[in-house]
N, C-alpha and C positions, 0 to 999 in steps of 0.2 A: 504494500500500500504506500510507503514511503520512498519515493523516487530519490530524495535529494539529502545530504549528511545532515545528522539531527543537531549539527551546530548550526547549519544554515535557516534547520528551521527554527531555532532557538531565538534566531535574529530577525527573522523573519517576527516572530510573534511580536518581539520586544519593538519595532519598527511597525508597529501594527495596535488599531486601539486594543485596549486593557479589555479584558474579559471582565464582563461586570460583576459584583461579587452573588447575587442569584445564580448567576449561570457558573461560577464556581463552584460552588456548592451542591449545584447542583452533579459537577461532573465529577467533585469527589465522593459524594454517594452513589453515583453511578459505579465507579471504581472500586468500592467495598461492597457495595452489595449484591451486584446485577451481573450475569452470565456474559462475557462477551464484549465488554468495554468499549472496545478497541471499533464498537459502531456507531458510538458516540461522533456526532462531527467537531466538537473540541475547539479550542480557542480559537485558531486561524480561521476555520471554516465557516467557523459560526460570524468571527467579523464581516467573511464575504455574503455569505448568507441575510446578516443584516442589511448592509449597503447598499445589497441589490433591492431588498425591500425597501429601503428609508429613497432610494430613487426610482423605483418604481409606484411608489406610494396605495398599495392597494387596497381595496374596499373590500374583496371577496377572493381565499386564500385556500388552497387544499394542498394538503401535506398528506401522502402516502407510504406508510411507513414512519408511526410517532418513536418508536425504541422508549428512550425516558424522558421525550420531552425538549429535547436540547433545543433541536434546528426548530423546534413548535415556536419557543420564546424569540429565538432570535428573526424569525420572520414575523414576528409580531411586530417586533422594534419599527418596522416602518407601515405597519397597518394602519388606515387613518381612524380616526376617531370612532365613528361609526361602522368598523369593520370586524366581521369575523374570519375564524379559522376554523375550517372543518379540517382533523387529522385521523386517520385510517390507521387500525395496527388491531394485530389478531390475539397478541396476544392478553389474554385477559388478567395474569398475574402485574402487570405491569399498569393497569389503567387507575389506581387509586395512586400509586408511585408518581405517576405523570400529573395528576389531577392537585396530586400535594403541593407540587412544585408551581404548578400551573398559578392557583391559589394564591399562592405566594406574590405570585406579578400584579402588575397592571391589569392585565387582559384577562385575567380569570375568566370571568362573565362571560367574554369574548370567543372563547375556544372550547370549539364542541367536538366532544369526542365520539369516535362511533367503532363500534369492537364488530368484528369480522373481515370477511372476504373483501378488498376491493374491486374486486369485478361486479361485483355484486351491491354493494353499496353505492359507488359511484353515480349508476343510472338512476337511486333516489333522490336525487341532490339537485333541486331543482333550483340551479343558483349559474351565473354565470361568473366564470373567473378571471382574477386579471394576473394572478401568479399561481403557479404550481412547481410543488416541492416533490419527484418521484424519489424516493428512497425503501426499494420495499424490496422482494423477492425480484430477482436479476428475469425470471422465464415470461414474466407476465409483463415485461415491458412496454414491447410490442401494444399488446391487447389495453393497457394503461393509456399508452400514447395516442392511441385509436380512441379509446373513449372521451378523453381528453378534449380533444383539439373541437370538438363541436362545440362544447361545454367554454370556452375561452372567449373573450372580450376580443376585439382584434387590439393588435399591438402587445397584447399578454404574452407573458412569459412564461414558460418552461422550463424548470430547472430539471436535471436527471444527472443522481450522484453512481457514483462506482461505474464510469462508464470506461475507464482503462484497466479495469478488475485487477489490481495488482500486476499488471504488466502483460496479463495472460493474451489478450487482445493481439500481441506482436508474437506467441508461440504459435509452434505447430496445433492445431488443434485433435483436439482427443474426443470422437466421435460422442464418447459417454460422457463430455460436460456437457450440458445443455445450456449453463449461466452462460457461459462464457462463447457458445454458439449467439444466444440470441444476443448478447449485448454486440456480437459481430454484425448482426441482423439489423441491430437498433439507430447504431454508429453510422450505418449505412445508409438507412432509411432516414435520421434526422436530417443527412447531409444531400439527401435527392427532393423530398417531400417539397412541393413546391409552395404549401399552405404554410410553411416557415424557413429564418434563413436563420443558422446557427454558428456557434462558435465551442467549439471542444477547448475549457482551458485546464494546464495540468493542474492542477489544484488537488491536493491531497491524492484521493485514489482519482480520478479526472471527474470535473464538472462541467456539462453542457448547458448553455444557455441559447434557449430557442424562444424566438421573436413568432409569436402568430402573424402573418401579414395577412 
């Protein structure tokens, strides 16, 4: 996941706003107590993740793939007043976890959570979006991004994380990955789809930002 020495990204952070102390806190409970950490998007991510929102400035936000909350807050940071966040994640051990921290911010009120399947979910959601945050299962991209793009403001935005899956992207491929089939499928398909124009930047494991036109 980490392309570049972790002194650079040490500098990288320190050369970059402060991680707020909620979202601290939040990522050292992540760390002691939650399976997997390391899917946390963490300080660096999370400042781009805000910036994108705080300039995008959106009214209507859906985040697939909530984990513990992290990227939910920091795409708050530029929600406007009157805006919410619908966030997607299955698993159910983790939805009071999110909901504590949730609580804890600004946006509490703001951020509605929904436990299940996003393929399934999504087509309830009768809202139209002007950011979306894909961070879920690597197989269902595709089928995300297809549901997606009807559901979007024009000029919205598209974020989709793990899109250079640890480097796997540039290996030979091994018939029995599937992640790492469709995210070849996905990469491909952001960069042809002519309903947006994109930009792949390396960013942590890579993040694409796609432009509805």
């Amino acid at each position: 996941m980490h392309f570049i020495s972790p002194e650079l990204e040490d500098y990288i952070e320190q050369h970059s706003e402060n991680e707020p102390e909620l979202l601290k806190a939040l990522n050292k409970e992540t760390y002691q107590k939650i399976l997997l950490p390391r899917m946390l998007s963490g300080h660096f991510q999370g400042r781009v993740l805000s910036m994108l929102s705080k300039l995008i400035r959106p009214v209507n936000i859906l985040e697939i793939g909530t984990y513990t909350g992290y990227s939910a807050l920091c795409l708050c940071e530029g929600m406007r007043e009157n805006g919410i966040l619908h966030t997607i994640d299955i698993k159910e051990e983790l939805v009071d976890f999110q909901r504590k921290h949730f609580d804890k911010s600004p946006w509490g009120k703001q951020i509605v959570q929904h436990l299940g399947e996003a393929v399934a979910i999504i087509p309830t959601l009768d809202v139209k979006f002007d950011l979306v945050f894909i961070d879920a299962d690597k197989e269902n991209y595709l089928n995300y991004f297809e549901m997606i793009v009807p559901r979007m403001n024009k000029g919205g935005i598209i974020l989709s994380d793990n899109v250079l899956w640890s480097g796997k992207v540039l290996e030979p491929l091994n018939p029995k990955d599937i992640s790492t089939k469709v995210l070849l499928e996905y990469n491909q398909k952001l960069k042809e789809d002519p309903r947006v124009e994109t930009v792949l930047l390396p960013i942590r494991d890579g993040l694409t930002v796609s432009r509805v036109l």
